[in-house]
N, C-alpha and C positions, 0 to 999 in steps of 0.2 A: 504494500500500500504506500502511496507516494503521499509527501506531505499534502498537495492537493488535494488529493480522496480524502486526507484524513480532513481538513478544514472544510471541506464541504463535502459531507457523504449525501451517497443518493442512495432510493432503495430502499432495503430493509436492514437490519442488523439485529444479534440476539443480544439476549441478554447480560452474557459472558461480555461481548463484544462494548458494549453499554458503559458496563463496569470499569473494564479491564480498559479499555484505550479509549473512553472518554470521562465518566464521572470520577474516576479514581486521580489519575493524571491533572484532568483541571481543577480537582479539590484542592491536591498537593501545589496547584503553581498558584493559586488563591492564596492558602496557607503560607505558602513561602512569600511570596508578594506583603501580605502585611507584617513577616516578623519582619523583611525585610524594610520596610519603612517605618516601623517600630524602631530597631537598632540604628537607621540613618537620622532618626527624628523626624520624619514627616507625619507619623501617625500617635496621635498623643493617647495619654494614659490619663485618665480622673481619679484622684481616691476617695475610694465610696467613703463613709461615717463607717469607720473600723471594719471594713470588709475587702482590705487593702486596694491593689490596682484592677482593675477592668478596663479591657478596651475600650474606645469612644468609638460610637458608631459609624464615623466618617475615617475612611484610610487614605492613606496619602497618595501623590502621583503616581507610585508604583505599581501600588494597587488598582487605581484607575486605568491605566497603561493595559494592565495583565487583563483587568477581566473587559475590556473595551476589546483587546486583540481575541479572545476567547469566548466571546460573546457569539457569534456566528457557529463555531462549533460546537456550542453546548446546544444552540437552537438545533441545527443539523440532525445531532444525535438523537435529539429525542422527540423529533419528527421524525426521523425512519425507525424507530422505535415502537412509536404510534402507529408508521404503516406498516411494520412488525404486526402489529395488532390490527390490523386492518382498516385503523380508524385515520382521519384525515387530518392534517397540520393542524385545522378549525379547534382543536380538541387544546391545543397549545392556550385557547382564550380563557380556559377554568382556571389561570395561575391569577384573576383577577380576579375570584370569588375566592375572599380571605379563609384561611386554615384549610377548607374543607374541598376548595380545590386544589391547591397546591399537595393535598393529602394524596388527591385524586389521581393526581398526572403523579406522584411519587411511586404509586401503586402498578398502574398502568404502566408507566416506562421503566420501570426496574425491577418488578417481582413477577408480573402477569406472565405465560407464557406464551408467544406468537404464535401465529394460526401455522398450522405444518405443514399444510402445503401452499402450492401458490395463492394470492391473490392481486388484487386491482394492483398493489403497487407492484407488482413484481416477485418474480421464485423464491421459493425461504431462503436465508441463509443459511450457509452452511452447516449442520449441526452432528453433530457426532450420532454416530450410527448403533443404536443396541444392536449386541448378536442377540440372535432370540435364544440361542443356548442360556444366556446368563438374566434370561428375565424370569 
């Protein structure tokens, strides 16, 4: 897979796929992103009333930068995730109905399993093959 494909997937992808070289990856470059503007000082620390430091909800350039550049692929993924699921990008609109859809598209894009064989968007992906000896 060429950095291309990976910034802008098309199609379907599973689960594994989901995890492993999209959510896992831009959690860590998220995560990294603010210790790193933490340790440069762009991103401040408040002290609660004796509940020592917490981050402040705004991160600095760094942060900004990372998830601006990784924005288009985190949509990507979990659009063909969706058509994973047979369901349509439109489905992306529930992250605007507070808790209960963000709960929604959490469920759907990373635990549900894709239809097994083809549909509207295109072939399954790839998925590993039971022998039936071992079922």
């Amino acid at each position: 897979m060429t950095v291309g494909q990976w910034y802008v997937r098309r199609g379907r992808i599973s689960r594994r796929v989901f995890w492993l070289h999209y959510f896992l990856p831009i959690l860590g470059a998220q995560i990294a992103a603010g210790i790193l503007d933490l340790v440069l000082g762009f991103a401040s620390t408040r002290p609660e009333s004796g509940e020592g430091f917490v981050f402040s909800t705004t991160s600095g350039p760094i942060g900004l930068v990372v998830a601006l550049a990784l924005l288009v692929p985190s949509v990507a993924s979990q659009v063909t995730r969706l058509h994973d699921r047979g369901h349509s990008a439109w489905w992306l609109l529930w992250v605007f109905l507070p808790i209960v859809g963000v709960i929604l598209l959490i469920v759907q894009t990373g635990f549900l399993r894709g239809d097994a064989g083809p549909n509207q968007y295109g072939p399954a992906p790839d998925r590993p093959v039971r022998d039936p000896i071992d079922a």
